[in-house]
C-alpha positions, 0 to 999 in steps of 0.5 A: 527768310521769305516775308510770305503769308503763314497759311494754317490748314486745319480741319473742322469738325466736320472733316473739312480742310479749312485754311487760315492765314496767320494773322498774329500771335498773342500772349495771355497769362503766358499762354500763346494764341493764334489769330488766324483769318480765313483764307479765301476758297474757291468760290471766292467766299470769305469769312472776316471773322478772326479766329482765335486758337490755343498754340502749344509747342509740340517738340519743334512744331506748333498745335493749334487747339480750340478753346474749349474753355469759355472763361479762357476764351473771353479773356483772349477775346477781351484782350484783343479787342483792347489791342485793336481799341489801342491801334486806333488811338 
């Protein structure tokens, strides 16, 4: 298997392609999440910001969800930053 990048693409709410690199896959009260970063566009603009999606398994393939729920979004979020604070030491 080539070791490319995992490009995501996906629309936002306002019905523009965004596309995400898939930067890790993590596991939270065995529920998977995606964090994904901004691929770079055409203007050369980046966010650096990671975003974080709900993975569910569809059949074969994978759906990348919003986190609608603020309690379940902190938590992953919390989680996280304490892999990154881990990283470091």
């Amino acid at each position: 298997m080539a070791d490319e990048d995992q490009i995501i693409e996906t629309v936002d709410e306002n019905g523009n392609l965004i596309k995400f690199e898939l930067y890790d896959i993590v596991e939270v009260d065995e529920q998977e999440y995606a964090l994904l970063l901004p691929v770079e566009d055409e203007e050369g603009e980046e966010g650096n910001e990671v975003v974080l999606m709900k993975l569910t398994k569809d059949g074969d393939d994978y759906l990348f969800e919003t986190i609608d729920d603020d309690e379940e979004f902190e938590k992953v979020a919390a989680y996280v930053e304490n892999m990154d604070d881990e990283d470091e030491e």
